[in-house]
RODO-2510 file (C-alpha; in nm, 4 decimals, decimal comma):
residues 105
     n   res          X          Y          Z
     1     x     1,5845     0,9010     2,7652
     2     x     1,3548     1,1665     2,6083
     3     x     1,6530     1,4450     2,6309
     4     x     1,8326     1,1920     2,4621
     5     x     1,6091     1,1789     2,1439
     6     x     1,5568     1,5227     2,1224
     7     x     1,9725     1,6032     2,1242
     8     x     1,9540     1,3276     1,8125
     9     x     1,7128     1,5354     1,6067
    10     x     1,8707     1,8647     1,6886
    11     x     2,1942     1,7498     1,5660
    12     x     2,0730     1,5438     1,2662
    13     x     1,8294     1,8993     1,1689
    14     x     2,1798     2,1010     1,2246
    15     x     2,2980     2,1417     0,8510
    16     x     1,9605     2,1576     0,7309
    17     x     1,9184     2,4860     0,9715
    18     x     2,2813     2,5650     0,8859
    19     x     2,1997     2,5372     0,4888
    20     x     1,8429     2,7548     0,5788
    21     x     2,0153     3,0117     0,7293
    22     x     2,2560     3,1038     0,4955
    23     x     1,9686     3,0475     0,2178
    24     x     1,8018     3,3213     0,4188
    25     x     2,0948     3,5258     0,4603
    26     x     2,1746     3,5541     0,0717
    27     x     1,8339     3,6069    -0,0165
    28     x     1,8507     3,9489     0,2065
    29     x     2,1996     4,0690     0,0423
    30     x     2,0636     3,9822    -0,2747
    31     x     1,7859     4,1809    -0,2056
    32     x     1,9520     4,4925    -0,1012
    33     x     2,2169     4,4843    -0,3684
    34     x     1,9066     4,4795    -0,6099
    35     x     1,8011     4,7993    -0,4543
    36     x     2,1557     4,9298    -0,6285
    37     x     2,1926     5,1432    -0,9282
    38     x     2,2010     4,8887    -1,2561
    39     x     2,5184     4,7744    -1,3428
    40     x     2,7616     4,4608    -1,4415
    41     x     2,8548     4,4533    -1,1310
    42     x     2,5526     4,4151    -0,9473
    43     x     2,4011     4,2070    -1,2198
    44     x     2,7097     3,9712    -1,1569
    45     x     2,6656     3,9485    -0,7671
    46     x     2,3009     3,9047    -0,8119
    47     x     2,3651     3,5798    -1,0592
    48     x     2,6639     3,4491    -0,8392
    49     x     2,4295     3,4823    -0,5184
    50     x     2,1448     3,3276    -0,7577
    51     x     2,3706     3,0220    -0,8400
    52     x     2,4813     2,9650    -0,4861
    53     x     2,1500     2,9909    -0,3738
    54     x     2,1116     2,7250    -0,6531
    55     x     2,3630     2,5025    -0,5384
    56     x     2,2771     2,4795    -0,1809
    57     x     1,9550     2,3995    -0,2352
    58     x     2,0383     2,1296    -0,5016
    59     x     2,3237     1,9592    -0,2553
    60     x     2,1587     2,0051     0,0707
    61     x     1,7653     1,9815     0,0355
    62     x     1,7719     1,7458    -0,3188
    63     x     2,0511     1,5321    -0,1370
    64     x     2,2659     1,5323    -0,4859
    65     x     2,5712     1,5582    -0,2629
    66     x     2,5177     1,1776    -0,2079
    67     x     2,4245     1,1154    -0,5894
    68     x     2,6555     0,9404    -0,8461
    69     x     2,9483     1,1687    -1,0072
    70     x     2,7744     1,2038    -1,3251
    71     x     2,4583     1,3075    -1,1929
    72     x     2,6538     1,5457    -0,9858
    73     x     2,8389     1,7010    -1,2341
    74     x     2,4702     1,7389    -1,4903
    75     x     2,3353     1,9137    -1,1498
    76     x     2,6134     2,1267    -1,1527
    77     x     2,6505     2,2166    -1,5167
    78     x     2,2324     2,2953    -1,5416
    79     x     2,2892     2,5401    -1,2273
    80     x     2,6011     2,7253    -1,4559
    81     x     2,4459     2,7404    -1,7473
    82     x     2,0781     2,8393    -1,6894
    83     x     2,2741     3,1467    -1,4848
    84     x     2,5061     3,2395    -1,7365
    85     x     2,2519     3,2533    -1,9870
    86     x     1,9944     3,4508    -1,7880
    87     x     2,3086     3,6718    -1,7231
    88     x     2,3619     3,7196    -2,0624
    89     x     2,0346     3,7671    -2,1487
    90     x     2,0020     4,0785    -1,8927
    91     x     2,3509     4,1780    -1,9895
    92     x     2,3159     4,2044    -2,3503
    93     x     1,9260     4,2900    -2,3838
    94     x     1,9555     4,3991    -2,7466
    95     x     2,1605     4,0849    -2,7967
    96     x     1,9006     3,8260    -2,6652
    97     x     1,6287     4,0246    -2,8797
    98     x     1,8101     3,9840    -3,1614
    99     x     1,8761     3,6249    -3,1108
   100     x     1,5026     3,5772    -3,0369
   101     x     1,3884     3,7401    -3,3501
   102     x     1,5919     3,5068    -3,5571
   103     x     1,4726     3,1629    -3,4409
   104     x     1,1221     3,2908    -3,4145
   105     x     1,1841     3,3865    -3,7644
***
């Protein structure tokens, strides 16, 4: 009977390990590709990890996997464009400055 339980909750905490795991996983290839001369490159794989990170953690810990369309699609859209803007920011430095200056103008 108790065996019984206990197989329950180690299949129902499967995809949460699963999801923790590869959370884990990413953070440590993140990390050493961050230890990697500056480039576009890396800077791109850094914000691609960054968003996946971003979208596991939004579908599999927030549950917005078993949200309405709309609210799925808002998740998803935030996730893109806070990291294509904090791409472009790093990407183009002297062009986010710029940009700054002029609405704090």
């Amino acid at each position: 009977m108790m065996s019984h339980l206990i197989g329950n909750r180690v299949r129902a905490l499967r995809p949460v390990l699963v999801v923790w795991l590869a959370l884990v996983l990413i953070t440590l290839v993140s990390a050493l590709e961050s230890t990697q001369p500056a480039s576009i490159y890396v800077l791109g794989a850094i914000a691609a990890l960054t968003g996946l990170k971003a979208f596991l953690v939004m579908f599999a810990y927030m549950e917005v996997s078993g949200a309405p369309l709309w609210l799925k699609g808002v998740c998803s859209a935030w996730v893109i464009i806070a990291i294509g803007v904090a791409t472009a920011m790093m990407a183009f430095p002297d062009w986010s400055v710029d940009l700054a200056q002029r609405f704090a103008a």
